[in-house]
GUTORSE-92074 format. One record per residue (C-alpha): residue in three letters; x, y, z. Coordinates in Angstrom, 2 decimals. Layout:
# GUTORSE-92074
resn,x,y,z
ALA,X,Y,Z
...
This chain:
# GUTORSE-92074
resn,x,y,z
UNK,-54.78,-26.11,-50.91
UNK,-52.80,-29.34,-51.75
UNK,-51.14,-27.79,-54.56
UNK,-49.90,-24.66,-53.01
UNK,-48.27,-26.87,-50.11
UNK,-46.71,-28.85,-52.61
UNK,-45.52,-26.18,-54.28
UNK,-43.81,-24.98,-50.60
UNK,-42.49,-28.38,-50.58
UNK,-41.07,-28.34,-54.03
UNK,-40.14,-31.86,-53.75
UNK,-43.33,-33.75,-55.05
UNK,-44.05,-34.58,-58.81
UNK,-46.52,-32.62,-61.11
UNK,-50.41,-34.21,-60.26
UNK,-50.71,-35.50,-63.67
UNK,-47.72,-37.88,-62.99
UNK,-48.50,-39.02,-59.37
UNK,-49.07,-42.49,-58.51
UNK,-50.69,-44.41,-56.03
UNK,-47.93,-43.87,-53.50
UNK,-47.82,-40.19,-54.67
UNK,-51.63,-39.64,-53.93
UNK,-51.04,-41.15,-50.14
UNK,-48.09,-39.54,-49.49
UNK,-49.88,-35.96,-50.60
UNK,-53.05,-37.02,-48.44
UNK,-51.34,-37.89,-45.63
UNK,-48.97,-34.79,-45.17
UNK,-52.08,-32.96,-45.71
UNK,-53.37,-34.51,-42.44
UNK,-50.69,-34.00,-40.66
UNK,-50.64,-30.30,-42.06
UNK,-53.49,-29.40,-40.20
UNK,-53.05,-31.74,-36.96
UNK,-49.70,-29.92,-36.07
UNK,-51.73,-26.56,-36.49
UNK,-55.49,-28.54,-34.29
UNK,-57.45,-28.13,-36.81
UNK,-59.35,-31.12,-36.15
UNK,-62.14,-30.64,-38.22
UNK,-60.02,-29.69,-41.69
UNK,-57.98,-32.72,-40.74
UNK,-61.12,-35.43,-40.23
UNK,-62.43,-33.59,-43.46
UNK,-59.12,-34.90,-44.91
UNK,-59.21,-37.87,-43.63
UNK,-62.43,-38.08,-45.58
UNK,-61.32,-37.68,-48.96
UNK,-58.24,-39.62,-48.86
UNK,-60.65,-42.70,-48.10
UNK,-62.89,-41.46,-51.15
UNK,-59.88,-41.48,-53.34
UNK,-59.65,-45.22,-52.67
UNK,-56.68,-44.98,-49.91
UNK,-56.40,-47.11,-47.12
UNK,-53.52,-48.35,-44.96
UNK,-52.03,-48.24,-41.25
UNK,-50.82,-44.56,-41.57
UNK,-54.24,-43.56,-42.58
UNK,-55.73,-45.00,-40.33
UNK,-53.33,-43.76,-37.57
UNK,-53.80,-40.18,-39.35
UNK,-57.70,-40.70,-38.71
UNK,-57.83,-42.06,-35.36
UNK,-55.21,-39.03,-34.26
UNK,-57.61,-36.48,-35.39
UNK,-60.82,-38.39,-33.90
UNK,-58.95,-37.62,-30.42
UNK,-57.58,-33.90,-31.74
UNK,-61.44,-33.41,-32.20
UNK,-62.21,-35.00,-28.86
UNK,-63.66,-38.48,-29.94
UNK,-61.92,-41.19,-28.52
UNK,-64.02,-43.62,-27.97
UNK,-64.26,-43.84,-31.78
UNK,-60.36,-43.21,-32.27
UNK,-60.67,-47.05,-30.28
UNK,-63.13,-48.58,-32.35
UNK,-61.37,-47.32,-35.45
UNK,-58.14,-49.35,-34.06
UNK,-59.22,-52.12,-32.12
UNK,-57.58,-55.37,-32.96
UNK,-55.71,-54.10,-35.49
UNK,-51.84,-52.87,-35.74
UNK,-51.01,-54.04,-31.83
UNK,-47.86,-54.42,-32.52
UNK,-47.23,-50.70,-33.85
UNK,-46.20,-48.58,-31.09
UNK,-47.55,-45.37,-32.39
UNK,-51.22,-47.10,-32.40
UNK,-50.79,-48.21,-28.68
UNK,-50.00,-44.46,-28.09
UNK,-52.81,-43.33,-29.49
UNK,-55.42,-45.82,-27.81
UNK,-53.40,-45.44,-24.58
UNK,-54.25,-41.33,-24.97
UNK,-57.65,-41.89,-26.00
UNK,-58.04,-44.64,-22.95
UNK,-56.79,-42.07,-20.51
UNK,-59.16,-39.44,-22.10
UNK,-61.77,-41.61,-20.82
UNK,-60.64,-42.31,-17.69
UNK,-60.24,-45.78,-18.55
UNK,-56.45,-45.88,-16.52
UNK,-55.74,-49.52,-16.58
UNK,-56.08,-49.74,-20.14
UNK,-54.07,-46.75,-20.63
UNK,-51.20,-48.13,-18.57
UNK,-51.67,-51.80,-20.67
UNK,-51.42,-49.93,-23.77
UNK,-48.98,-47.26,-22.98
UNK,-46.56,-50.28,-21.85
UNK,-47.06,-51.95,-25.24
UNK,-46.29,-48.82,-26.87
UNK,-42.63,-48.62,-25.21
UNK,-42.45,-52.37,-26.15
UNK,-43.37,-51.95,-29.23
UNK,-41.05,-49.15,-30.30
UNK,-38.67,-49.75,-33.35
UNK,-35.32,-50.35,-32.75
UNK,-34.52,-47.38,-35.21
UNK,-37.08,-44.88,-33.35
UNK,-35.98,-41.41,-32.72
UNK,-34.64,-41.07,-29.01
UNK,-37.41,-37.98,-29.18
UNK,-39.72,-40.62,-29.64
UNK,-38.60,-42.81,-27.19
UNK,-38.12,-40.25,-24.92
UNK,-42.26,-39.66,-25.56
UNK,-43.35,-43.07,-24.90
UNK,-41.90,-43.05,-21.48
UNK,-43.32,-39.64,-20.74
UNK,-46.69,-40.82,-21.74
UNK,-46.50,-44.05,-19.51
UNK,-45.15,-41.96,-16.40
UNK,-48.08,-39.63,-16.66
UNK,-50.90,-42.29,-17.21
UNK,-48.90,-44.50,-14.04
UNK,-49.10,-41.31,-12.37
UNK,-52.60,-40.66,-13.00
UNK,-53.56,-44.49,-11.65
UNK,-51.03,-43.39,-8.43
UNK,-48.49,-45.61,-9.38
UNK,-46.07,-42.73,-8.69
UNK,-42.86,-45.12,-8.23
UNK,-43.26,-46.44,-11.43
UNK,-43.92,-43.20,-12.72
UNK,-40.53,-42.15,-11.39
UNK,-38.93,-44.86,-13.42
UNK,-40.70,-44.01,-16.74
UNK,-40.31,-40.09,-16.41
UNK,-35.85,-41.35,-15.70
UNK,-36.10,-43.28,-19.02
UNK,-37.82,-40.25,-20.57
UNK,-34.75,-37.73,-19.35
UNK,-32.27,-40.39,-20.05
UNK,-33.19,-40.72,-23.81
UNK,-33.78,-36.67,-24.19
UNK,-32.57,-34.59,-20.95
UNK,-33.91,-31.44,-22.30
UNK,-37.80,-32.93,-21.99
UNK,-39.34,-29.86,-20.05
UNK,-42.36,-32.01,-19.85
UNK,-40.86,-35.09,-18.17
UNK,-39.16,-33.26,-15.74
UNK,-41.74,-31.39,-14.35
UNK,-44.18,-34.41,-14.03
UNK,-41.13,-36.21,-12.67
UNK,-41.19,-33.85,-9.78
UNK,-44.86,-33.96,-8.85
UNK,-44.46,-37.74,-8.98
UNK,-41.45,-37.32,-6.16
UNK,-43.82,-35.28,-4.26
UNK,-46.44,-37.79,-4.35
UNK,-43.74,-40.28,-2.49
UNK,-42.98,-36.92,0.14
UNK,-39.43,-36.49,-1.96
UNK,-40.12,-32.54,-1.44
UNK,-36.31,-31.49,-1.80
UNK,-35.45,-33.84,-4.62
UNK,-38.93,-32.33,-6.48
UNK,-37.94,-29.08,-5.45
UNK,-34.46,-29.11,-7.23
UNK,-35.96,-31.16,-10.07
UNK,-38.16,-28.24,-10.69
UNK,-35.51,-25.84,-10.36
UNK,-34.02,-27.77,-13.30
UNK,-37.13,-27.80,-15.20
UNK,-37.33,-24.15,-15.10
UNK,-33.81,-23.57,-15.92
UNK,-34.39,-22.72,-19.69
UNK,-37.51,-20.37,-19.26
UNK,-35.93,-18.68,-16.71
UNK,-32.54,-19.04,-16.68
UNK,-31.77,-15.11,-17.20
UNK,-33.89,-14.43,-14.00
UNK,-32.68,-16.70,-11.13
UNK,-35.16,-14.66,-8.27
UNK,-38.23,-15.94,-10.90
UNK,-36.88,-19.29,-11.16
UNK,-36.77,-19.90,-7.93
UNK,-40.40,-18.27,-6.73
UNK,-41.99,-20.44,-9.75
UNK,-39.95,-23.49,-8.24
UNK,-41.47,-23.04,-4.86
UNK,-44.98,-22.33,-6.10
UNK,-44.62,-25.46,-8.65
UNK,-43.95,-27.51,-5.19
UNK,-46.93,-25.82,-3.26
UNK,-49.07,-26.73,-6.33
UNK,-48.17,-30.65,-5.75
UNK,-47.90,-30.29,-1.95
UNK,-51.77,-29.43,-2.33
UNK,-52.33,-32.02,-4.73
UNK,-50.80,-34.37,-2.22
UNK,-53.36,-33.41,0.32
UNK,-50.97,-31.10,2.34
UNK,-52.24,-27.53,2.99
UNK,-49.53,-26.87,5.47
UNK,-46.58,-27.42,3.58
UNK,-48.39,-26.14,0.40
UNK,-48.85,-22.80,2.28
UNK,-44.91,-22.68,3.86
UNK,-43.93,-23.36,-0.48
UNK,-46.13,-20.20,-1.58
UNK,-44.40,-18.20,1.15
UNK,-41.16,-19.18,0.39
UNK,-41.95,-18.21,-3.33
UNK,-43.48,-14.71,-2.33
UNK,-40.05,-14.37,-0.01
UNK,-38.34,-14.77,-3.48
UNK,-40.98,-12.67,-5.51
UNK,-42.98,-10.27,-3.20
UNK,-45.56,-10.07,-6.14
UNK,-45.74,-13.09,-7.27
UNK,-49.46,-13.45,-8.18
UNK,-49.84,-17.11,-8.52
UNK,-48.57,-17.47,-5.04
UNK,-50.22,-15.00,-3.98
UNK,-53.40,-16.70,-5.49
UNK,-52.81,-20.16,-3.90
UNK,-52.30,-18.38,-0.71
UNK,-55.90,-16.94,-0.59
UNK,-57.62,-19.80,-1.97
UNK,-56.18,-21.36,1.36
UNK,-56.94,-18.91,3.82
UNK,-58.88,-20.81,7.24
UNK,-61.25,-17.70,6.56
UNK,-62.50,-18.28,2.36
UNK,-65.39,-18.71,2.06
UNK,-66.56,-22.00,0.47
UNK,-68.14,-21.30,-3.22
């Protein structure tokens, strides 16, 4: 496996003439190899013989405690880190995800702060751009929805094609009753799924605001948003869905 992915790469020395730095470097794109396609277990199995070929370091270890939580352990992706690296950004990401797995929110929102603190000066703005999504979403999650406004902004300012941001940005606005602003932020957030098809745009923008009208606690205007998306989209199932699940006359499971 290692050599026919270096042979893809076609930029890595023969084996017989790799050093120490070689051997890491091989290991740890490995890793990553399988992470990006969640193959947990292939990836922990990784992790495993990199550390019985005698390599250590902070990327390793970052490696390792990445596929701990891509294999659902995070609890242990915390032990593996704790006390160590806190000034690397990408480990406070990783125990701020693995703190929020847990329902542990404070934490997550201590760490996921030291993670934007912490970023390099030279990070990618994608990067960037990440941190601040991830601490909007965990300040969201503790109902800190104001300050979750402000991280999900710094997210869009640094990339302003993050789908991801935008959308949470717009269930945070709901959360404060900003209905219209959420509404057009959705719109937005849509825009490059379903740019070609303005009527489904605009149903999935309504229903997307029904969603976190509901989530908000508010049946009433949750039930006006579906309608307005089935106005839009007669068939619309999702709506259609939401719609039923609030009808005065379901029955309770």
């Amino acid at each position: 496996m290692i050599l026919l992915l270096l042979a893809c790469a076609g930029r890595t020395p023969p084996p017989d003439t790799w050093n120490v730095d070689d051997t890491q470097k091989v290991h740890q794109e490995l890793i990553r190899a399988f992470l990006d396609v969640n193959d947990c277990d292939k990836a922990l199995d990784s992790v495993t013989g990199a550390r019985d070929h005698g390599l250590e370091g902070v990327q390793l270890d970052l490696l390792h405690a990445e596929a701990l939580l891509c294999k659902g352990l995070p609890r242990d992706a915390i032990t593996l880190l704790d006390n160590r690296y806190r000034n690397n950004s990408r480990r406070n990401a990783l125990v701020c995800v693995a703190h929020a797995d847990l329902g542990e929110l404070d934490d997550a929102v201590t760490t996921c702060r030291l993670a934007v603190r912490e970023l390099p000066k030279d990070a990618l703005r994608s990067d960037q751009a990440k941190a601040w999504q991830n601490l909007g979403f965990v300040l969201a999650a503790s109902d800190e929805h104001a300050d979750a406004v402000d991280a999900y902004q710094q997210a869009l300012l640094l990339d302003p094609t993050y789908g991801r941001a935008r959308n949470n940005l717009a269930f945070s606005l709901v959360a404060l009753g900003n209905d219209d602003e959420a509404l057009n932020t959705f719109r937005v957030a849509l825009q490059e799924q379903y740019g070609n098809d303005p009527q489904l745009l605009e149903a999935n923008a309504h229903y997307n605001l029904g969603l976190a009208q509901q989530t908000r606690g508010d049946e009433d205007q949750a039930r006006q948003s579906y309608r307005e998306a089935l106005t839009t989209v007669p068939d619309h199932a999702l709506a259609l869905a939401a719609l039923d699940d609030l009808s005065p006359n379901k029955e309770a499971p």
